[in-house]
N, C-alpha and C positions, 0 to 999 in steps of 0.2 A: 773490335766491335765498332761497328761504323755509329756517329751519333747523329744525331739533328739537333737544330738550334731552335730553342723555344721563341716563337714571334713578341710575345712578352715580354718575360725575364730574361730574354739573352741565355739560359741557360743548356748546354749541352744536354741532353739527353740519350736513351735507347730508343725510344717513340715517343709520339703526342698522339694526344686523342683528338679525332674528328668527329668522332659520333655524339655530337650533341642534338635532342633534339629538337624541336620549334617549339611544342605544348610545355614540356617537362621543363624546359633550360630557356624559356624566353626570358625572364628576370636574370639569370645570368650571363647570357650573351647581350643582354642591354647593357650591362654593368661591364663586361668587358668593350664593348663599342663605345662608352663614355669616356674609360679612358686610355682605352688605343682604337680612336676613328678609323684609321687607315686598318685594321685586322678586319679580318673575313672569316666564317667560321670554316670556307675550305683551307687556310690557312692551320687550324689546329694549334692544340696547346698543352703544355705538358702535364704529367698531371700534379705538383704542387700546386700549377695556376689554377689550375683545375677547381682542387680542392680548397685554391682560397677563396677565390668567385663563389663556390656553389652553398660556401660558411655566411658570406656578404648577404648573397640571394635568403637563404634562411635566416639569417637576424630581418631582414627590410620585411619577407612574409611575417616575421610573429609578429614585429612591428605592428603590419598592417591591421593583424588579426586583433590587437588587445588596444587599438585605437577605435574596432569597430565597433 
């Protein structure tokens, strides 16, 4: 099985996901651009990163939500 390398974590994979989108994933492609500037989101990511970003993004919304 051919893998790919996560731009991230270094990690091998089977695929990354590209389909992020601007309205729904903007708070987590911020958070991944904080901290790896140089990634793009045609670049892609696998999906543990995936899923740690989009945990980060949802603590900072309730955050935001129970500060309002």
């Amino acid at each position: 099985m051919k893998t790919k390398q996560c731009p991230l974590c270094k990690r091998e994979v089977s695929e990354l996901l590209y389909d992020m989108h601007i309205a729904t994933d903007e708070l987590k492609i911020k958070l991944i651009k904080q901290k790896f500037p140089d990634w793009s989101e045609k670049d892609g990511i696998c999906e543990p990163c995936h899923e740690r970003f989009k945990k980060m993004a949802e603590v900072m919304d309730r955050s935001k939500a129970v500060a309002a």
